[in-house]
C-alpha positions in Angstrom: 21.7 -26.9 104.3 20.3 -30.4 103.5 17.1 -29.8 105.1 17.3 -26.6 102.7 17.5 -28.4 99.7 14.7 -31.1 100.8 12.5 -28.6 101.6 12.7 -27.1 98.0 12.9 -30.4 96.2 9.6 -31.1 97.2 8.2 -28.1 95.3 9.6 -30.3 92.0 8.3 -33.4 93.7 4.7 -32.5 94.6 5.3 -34.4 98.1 3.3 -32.4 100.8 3.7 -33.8 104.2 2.5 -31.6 106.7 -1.4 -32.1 106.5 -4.0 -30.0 108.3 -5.5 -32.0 110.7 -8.8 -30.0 110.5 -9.4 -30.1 106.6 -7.9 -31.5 103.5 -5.1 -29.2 102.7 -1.1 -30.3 102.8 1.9 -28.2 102.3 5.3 -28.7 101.2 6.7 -27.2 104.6 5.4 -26.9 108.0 5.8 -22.7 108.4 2.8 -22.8 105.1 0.7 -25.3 108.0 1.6 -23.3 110.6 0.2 -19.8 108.5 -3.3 -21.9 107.3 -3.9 -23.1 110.6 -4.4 -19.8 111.7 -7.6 -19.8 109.0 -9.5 -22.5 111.3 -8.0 -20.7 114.4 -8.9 -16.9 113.6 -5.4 -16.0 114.9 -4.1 -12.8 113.7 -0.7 -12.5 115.3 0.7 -9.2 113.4 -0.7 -6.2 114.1 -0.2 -2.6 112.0 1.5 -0.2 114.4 -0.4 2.9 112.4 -3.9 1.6 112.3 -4.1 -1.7 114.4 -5.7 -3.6 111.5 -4.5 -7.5 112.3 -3.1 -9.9 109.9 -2.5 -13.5 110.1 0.4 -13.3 108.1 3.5 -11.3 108.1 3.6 -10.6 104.6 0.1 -9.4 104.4 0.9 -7.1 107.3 3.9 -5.4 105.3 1.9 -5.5 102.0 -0.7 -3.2 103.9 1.5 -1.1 105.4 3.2 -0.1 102.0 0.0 -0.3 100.3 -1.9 2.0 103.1 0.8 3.9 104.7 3.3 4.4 102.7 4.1 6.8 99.6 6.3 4.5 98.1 5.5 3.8 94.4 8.3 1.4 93.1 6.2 0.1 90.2 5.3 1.7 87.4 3.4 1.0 83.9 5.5 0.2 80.8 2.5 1.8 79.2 1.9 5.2 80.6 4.0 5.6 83.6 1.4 5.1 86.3 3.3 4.1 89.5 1.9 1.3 91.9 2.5 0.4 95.4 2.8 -3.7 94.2 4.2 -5.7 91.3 0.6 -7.4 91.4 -0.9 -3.9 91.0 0.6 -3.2 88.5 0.0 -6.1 86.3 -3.0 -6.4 86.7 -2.9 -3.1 85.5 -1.1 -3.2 82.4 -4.5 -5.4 81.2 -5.7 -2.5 80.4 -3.4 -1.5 77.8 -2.8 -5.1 76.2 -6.7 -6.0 75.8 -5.0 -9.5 78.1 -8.2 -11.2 79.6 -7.0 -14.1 81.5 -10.2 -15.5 83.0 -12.5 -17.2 80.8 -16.4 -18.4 81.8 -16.6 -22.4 81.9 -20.1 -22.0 80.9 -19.9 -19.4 77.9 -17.3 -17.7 75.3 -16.8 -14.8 77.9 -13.2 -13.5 78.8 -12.9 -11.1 82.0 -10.1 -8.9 83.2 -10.3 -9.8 86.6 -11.0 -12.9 88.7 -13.5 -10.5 90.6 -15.4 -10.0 87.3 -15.1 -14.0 86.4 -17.1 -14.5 89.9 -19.6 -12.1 89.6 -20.4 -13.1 86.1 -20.9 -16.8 87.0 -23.4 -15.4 89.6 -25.1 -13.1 87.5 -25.6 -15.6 84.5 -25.1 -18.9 85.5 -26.3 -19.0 89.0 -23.0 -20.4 90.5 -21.4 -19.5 93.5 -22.5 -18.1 96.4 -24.0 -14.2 96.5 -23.4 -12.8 100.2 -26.4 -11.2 101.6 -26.6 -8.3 104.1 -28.8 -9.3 107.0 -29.5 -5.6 107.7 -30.5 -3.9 103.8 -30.7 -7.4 101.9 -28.2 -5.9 99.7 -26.1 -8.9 97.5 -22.5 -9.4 97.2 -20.7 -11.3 94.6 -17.0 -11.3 97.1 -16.9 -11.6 100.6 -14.2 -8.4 100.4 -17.0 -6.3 99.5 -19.5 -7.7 101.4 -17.3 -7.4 104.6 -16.8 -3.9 103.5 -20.2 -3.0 103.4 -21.4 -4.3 106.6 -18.7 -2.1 108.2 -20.4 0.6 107.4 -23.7 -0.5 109.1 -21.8 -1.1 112.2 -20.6 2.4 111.8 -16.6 1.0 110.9 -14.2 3.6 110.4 -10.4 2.4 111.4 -8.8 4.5 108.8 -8.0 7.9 109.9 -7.0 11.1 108.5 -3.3 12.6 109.0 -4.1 15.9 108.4 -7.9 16.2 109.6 -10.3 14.6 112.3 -12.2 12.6 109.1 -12.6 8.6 109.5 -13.3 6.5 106.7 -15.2 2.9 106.3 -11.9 2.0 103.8 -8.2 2.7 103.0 -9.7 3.5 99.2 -11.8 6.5 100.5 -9.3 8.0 103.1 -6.9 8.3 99.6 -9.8 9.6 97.9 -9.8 12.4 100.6 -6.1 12.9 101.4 -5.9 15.3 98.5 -8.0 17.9 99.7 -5.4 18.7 101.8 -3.2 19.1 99.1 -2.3 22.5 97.6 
């Protein structure tokens, strides 16, 4: 119980004493080490049982499961009703309906939605940041999500597969996309 309490004091303290030995980064408890080690490592220790996507963390591995295999919709909008599979999904939707813009340009009066939208827009007009360019098409990314993404589909990528039909898709996005044509 002690150890308990001194682990969570240092969240009020600030004290971080478990430093990565390979960059700068320290962390109020070794288990947050152990996890961002495993960014310098490549390790991905958790595996989805459904579409053996891996995952360096265990939360991330149960936020995709929900997220890609699961129905479950325990959110929903104050607003309109619109259910989500995350809290964070959610929020982020409810932006939408209260006009709320919480990232703001450094260089410029502009306010964006999204911290996606932030990004690209520092690219786009300010020339800051870092665009990530397909080696194949030449094709420029302002996130290394969809950048990822589209490469996968040059390599012919398609881990997400259909229940109800042979179809394979590049994303989890564009197998839901498709699921309801087998709907009545």
């Amino acid at each position: 119980m002690a150890g308990d309490l001194k682990r969570h004091s240092r969240i009020h303290s600030g004290e971080k004493p478990h430093k990565c030995h390979l960059c700068e980064k320290a962390f109020t408890n070794f288990a947050h080490l152990t996890s961002h080690l495993r960014v310098h490592t490549g390790d991905k220790p958790y595996k989805c049982s459904e579409c053996d996507k891996l995952f360096s963390e265990c939360g991330a591995l149960q936020m995709h499961r929900r997220r890609i295999h699961s129905n479950s919709r325990p959110y929903d909008c104050p607003y309109c009703g619109k259910l989500f599979s995350t809290d964070f999904e959610m929020k982020r939707h409810v932006r939408v309906h209260t006009g709320v813009k919480p990232f703001s340009c450094r260089h410029c009066s502009e306010e964006f939605v999204g911290r996606i939208q932030l990004e690209t827009h520092l690219l786009k007009s300010h020339n800051e940041g870092t665009w990530f360019t397909c080696h194949i098409c030449q094709k420029k990314f302002s996130t290394k999500h969809y950048f990822k993404q589209h490469t996968k589909r040059h390599e012919g990528v398609k881990p997400y597969v259909c229940d109800e039909c042979p179809k394979r898709f590049c994303t989890a996005y564009e197998l839901k996309c498709h699921q309801p044509v087998h709907t009545d």
